[in-house]
N, C-alpha and C positions, 0 to 999 in steps of 0.2 A: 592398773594393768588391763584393763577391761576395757577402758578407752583406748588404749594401743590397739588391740584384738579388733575393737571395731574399727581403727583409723584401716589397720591395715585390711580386714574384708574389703572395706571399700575400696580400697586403692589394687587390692586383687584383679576387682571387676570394671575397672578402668581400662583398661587394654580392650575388653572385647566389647567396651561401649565406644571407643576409638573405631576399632577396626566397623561396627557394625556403621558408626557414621560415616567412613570411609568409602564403606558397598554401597550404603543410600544416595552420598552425595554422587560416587559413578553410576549409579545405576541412571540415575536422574541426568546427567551428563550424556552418557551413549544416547539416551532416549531424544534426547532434545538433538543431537545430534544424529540421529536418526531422521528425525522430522524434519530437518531444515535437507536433509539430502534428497527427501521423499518431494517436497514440495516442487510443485507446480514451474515451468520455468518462467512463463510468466508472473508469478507470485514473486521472482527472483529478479525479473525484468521490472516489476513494480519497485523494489526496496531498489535500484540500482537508479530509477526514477528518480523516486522522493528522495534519494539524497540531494539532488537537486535543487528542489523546490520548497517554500515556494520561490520562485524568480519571474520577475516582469518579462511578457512575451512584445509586449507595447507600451507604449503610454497608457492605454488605457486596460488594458489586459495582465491579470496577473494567473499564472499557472500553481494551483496549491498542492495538487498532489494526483496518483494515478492508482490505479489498483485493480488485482483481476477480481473479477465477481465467477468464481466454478457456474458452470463447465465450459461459458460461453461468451464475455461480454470483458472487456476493458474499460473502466469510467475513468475520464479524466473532471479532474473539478477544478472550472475557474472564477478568479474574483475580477468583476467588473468597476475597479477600483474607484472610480470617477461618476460613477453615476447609481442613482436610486430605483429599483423597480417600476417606479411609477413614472419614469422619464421615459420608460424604453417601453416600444411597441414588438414586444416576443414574438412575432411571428415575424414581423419584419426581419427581426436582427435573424431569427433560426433559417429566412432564405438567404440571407445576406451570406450566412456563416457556412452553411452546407456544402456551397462549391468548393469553398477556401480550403473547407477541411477534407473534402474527397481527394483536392491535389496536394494537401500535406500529407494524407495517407501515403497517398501514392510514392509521393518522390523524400519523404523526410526518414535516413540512415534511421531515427530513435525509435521509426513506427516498425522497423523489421520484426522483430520480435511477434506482433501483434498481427503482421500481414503475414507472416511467415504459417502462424495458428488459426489462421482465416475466424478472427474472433469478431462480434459485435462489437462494434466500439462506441462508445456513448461521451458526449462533452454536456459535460454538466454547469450552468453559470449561474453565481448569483451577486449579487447587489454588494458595492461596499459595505451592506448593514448585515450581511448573509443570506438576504431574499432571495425567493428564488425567482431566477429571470426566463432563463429558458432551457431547453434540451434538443440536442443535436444527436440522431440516432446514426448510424450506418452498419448495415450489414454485410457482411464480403460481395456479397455479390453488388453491392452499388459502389464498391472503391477496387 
C-alpha cells in the first residue's frame, strides 16, 4: 500500500511539473521571438544574404558570407578561390578592386539595404587556403 501512496504523490505533482515546463518552454519562445523582432534590419538583410552564399561571383571570386558589425560597418568575406597569398600583390589587387566596388555599391538592387543605412562597408579577401589577402574599405561618403 505504501508504494501505491507514493506512485500516486508522484504522479499528483506531474501536472504542475508539465504545466511549469510549459511557461519555461514559452517564456523562452516569446523571448527569442522578441529578439529576432528587435534585431537590426541589417542583421535581417545579412541572414537574407547568407542564404545565398557561398556562390561564385567569378571564376576566380567566390562570395562566403556578409554580416553587420553594430552600429556602423557591413563586411562581406571573399574567397579567392584560384590563387595563394603569396601570388597576389595586395595593394595592387585593393586599387584594382576599389572602383569596381564603389560602382556595385552604387548601382547593385542587393546593396540597398546597406546604401539605404549609409553604413561602412568593408570586403574582406582571403586566399583559397583562408590567408588573408586584402581589405577594401568604403565609407558613404566615397560611394
Amino acid at each position: 500500500m505504501s508504494k501505491m501512496k507514493n506512485v500516486r504523490n508522484q504522479l499528483s505533482s506531474l501536472p504542475g511539473i508539465v504545466l511549469l515546463t510549459l511557461l519555461v518552454g514559452l517564456t523562452i519562445s516569446c523571448s527569442g521571438r522578441r529578439q529576432m523582432a528587435e534585431r537590426h534590419p541589417l542583421d535581417r538583410a545579412a541572414d537574407q544574404f547568407n542564404a545565398t552564399c557561398p556562390r561564385m561571383v567569378d571564376a576566380d571570386t567566390r562570395i562566403d558570407s556578409g554580416f553587420y558589425i553594430p552600429e556602423s560597418t557591413f563586411q562581406f568575406d571573399y574567397t579567392l578561390v584560384n590563387y595563394e597569398a603569396a601570388q597576389i600583390d595586395e595593394v595592387a589587387l585593393a586599387n584594382y578592386l576599389k572602383p569596381r566596388i564603389r560602382s556595385n555599391i552604387r548601382t547593385n538592387p542587393e546593396m540597398k539595404p546597406q546604401r539605404d543605412h549609409q553604413v561602412t562597408m568593408v570586403f574582406h579577401y582571403r586566399d583559397r587556403n583562408g590567408e588573408f589577402v586584402t581589405r577594401v574599405e568604403l565609407a558613404p561618403e566615397e560611394y
